[in-house]
Backbone as CSV, one residue per row, in Angstrom:
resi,resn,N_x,N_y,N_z,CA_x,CA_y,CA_z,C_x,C_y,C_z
1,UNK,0.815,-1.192,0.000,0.000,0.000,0.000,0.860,1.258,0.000
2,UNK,1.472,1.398,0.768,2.873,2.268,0.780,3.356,2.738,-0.337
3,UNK,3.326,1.517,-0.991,4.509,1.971,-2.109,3.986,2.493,-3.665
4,UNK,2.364,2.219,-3.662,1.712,3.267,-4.219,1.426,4.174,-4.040
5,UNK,0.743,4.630,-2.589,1.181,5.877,-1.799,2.167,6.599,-2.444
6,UNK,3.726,6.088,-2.751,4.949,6.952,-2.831,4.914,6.990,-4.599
7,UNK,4.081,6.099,-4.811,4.446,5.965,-6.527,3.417,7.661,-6.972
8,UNK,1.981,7.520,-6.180,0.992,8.368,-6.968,1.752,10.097,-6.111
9,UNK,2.111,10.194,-4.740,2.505,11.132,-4.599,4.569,11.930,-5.225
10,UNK,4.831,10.338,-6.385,5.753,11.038,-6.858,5.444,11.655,-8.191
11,UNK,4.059,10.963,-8.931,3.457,11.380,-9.893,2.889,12.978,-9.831
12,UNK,2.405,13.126,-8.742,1.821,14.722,-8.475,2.934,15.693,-8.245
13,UNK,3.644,15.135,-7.854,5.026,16.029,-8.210,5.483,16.374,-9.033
14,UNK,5.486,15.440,-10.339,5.899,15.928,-11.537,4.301,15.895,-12.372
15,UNK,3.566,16.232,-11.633,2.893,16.611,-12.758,2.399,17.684,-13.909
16,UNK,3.068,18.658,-14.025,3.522,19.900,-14.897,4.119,18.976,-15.929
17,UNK,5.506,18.185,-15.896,6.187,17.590,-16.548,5.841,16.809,-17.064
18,UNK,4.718,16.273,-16.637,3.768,15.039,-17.060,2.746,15.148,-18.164
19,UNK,2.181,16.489,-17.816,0.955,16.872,-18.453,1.864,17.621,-20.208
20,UNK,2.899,18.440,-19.753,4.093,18.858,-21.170,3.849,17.375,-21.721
21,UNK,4.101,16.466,-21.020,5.079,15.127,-21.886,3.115,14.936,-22.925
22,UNK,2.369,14.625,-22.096,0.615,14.267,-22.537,0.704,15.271,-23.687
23,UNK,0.629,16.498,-23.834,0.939,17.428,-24.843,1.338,17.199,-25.750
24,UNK,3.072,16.652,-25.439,3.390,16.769,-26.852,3.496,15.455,-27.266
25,UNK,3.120,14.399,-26.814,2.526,12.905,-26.850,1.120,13.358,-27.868
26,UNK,0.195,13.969,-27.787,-0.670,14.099,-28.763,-0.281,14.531,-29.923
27,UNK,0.821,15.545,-29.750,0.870,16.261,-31.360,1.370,15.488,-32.295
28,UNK,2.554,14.468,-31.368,2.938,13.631,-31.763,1.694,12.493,-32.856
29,UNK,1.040,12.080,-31.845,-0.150,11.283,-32.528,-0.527,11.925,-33.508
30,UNK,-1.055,12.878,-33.844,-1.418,13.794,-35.010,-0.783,13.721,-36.307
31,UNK,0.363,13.856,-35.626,1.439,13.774,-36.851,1.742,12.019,-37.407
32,UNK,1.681,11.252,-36.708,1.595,10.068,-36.946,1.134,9.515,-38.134
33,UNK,1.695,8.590,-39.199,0.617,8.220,-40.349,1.196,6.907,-40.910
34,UNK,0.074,5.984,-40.686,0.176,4.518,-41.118,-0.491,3.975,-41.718
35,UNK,-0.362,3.327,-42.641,-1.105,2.813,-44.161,-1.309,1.141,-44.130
36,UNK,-2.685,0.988,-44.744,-2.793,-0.244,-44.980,-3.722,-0.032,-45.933
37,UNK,-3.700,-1.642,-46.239,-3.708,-1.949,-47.835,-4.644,-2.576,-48.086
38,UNK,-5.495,-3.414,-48.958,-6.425,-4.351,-49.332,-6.360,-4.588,-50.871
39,UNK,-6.589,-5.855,-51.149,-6.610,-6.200,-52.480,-5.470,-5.431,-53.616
40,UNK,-4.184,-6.132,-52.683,-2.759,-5.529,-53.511,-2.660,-4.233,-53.854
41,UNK,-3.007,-3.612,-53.216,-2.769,-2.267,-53.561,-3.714,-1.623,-53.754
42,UNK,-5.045,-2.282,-54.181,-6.161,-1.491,-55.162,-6.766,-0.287,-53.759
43,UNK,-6.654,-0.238,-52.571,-7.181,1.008,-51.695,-6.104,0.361,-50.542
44,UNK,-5.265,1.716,-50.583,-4.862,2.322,-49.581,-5.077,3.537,-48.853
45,UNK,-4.976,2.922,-46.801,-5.884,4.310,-46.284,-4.929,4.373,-44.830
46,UNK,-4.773,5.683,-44.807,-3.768,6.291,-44.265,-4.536,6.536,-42.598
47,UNK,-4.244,6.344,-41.660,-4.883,6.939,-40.215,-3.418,7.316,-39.417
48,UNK,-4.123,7.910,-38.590,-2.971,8.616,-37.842,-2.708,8.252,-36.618
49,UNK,-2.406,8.587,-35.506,-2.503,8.282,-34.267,-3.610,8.490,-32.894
50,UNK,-4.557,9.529,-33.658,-5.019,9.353,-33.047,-7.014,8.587,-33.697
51,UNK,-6.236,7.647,-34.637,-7.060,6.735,-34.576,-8.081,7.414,-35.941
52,UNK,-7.617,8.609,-36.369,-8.266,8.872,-37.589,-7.987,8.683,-39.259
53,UNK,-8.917,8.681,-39.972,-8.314,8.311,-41.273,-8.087,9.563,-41.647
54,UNK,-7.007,9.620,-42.746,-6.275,10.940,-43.404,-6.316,10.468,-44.646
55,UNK,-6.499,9.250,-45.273,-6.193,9.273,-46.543,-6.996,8.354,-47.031
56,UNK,-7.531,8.165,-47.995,-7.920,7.101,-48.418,-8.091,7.063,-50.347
57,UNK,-6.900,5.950,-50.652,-6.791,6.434,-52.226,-7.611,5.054,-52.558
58,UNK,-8.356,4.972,-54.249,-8.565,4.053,-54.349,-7.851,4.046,-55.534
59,UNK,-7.534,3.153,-56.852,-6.748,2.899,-57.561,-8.076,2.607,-58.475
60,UNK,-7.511,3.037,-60.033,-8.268,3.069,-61.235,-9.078,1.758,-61.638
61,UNK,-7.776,0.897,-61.335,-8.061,-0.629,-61.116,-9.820,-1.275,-60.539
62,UNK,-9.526,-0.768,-59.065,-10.720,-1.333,-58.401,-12.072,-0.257,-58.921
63,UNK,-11.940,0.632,-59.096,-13.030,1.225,-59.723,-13.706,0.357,-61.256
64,UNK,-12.701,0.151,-62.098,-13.179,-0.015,-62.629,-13.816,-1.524,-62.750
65,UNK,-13.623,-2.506,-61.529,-14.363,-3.436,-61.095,-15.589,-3.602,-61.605
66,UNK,-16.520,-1.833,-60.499,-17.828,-1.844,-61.175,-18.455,-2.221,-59.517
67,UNK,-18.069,-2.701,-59.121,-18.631,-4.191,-57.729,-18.574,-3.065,-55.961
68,UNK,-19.392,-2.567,-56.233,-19.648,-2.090,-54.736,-19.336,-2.397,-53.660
69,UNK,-20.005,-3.680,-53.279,-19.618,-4.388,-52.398,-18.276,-4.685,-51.905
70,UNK,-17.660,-5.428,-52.800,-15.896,-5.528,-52.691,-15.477,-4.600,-52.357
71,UNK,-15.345,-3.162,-53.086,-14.853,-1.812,-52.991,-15.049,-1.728,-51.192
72,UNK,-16.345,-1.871,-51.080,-16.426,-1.436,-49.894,-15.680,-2.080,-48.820
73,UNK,-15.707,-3.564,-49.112,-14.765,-4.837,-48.077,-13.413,-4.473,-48.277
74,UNK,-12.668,-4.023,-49.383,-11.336,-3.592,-49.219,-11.102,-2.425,-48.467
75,UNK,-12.148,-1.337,-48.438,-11.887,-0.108,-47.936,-11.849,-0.456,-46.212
76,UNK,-12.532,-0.869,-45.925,-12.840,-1.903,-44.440,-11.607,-2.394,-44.285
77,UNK,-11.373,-3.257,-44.512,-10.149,-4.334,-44.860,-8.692,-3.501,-44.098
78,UNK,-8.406,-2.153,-45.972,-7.543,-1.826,-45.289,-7.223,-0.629,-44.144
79,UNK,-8.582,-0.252,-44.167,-8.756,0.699,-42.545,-8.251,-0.266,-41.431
80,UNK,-9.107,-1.303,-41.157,-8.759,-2.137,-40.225,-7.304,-2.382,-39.961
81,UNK,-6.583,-2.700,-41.420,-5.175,-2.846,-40.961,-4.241,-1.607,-40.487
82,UNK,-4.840,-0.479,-41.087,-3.606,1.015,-40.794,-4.142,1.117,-39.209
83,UNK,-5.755,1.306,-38.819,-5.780,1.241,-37.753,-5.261,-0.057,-36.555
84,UNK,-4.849,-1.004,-37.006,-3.866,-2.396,-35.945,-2.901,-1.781,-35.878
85,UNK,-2.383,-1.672,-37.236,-0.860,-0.610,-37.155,-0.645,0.546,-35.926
86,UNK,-1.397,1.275,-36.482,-1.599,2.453,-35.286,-1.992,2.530,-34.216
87,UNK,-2.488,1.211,-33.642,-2.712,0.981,-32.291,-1.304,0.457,-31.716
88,UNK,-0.337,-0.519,-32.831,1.050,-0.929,-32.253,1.824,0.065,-31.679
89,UNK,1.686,1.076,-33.019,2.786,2.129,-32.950,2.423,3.117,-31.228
90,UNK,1.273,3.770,-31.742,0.908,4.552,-29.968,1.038,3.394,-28.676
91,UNK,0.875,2.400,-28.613,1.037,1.440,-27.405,2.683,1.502,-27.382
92,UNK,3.644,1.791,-28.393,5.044,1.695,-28.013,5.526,3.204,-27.490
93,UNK,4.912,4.411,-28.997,5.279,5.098,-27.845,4.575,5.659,-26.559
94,UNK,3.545,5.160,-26.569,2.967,5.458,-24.789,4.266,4.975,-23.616
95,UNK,4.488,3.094,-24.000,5.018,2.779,-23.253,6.874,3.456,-22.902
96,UNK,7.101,4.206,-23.718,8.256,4.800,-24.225,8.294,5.774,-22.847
97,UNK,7.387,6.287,-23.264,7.050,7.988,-22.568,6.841,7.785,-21.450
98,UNK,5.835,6.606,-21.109,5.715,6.346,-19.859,6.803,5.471,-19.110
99,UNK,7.606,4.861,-19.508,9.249,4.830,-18.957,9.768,5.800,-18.540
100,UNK,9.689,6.626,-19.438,10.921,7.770,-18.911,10.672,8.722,-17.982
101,UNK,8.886,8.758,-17.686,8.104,9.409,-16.627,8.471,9.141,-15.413
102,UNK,8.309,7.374,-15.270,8.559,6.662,-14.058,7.251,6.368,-13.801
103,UNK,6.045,6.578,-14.843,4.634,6.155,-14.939,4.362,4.721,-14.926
104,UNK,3.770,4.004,-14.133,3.428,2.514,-13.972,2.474,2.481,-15.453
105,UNK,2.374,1.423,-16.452,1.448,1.391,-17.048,0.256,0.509,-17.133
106,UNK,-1.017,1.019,-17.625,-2.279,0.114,-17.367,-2.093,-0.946,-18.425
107,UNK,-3.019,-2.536,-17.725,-2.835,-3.510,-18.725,-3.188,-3.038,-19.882
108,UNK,-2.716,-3.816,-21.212,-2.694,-3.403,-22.604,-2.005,-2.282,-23.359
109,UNK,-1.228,-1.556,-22.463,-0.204,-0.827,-22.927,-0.293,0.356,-23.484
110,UNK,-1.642,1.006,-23.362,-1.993,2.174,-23.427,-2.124,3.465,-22.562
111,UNK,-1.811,4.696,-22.345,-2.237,5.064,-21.405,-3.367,6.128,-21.986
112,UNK,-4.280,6.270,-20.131,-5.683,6.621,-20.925,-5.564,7.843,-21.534
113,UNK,-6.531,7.931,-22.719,-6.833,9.098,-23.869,-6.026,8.799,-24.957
114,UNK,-5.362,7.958,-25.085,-4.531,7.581,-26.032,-5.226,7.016,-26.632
């Protein structure tokens, strides 16, 4: 019990330093951009860190399919994968940041608002 005691009252101590690091930990995310793919290339879609899409190209190719449906399962497809991506990438650097804090981290390797 103690020794959370000393963990949360060393956290409030630095917390100015903490809340800078949360700061620029977001802009960071912002700036972030990871791509995934579906059906070889035919739509690639870009999200960022904080979990939004930024891009989404489709290729002449799958258009000219014609097929809705598919179009739509690749666009799915490769959202799903840029967003796995981008959940790896922010869970490393959370856990990064939160090392160098001296921040304990919550199971799954996120910390919250991330």
């Amino acid at each position: 019990m103690f020794k959370e005691l000393s963990q949360v009252m060393g956290l409030m101590k630095n917390l100015p330093k903490l809340q800078a690091a949360m700061a620029e930990m977001q802009q960071k995310l912002g700036q972030m951009s990871v791509d995934g793919n579906a059906g070889a290339g035919m739509v690639i879609v870009s999200v960022n860190g904080r979990m939004e899409m930024t891009k989404c190209l489709i290729s002449d190719e799958a258009m000219k399919l014609g097929d809705r449906e598919l179009l739509s399962d690749l666009v799915i497809a490769a959202t799903n994968m840029a967003l796995g991506k981008a959940r790896v990438e922010v869970a490393s650097a959370s856990q990064s940041m939160a090392q160098e804090m001296g921040v304990p981290m919550p199971p799954g390797g996120m910390l919250p608002g991330m």
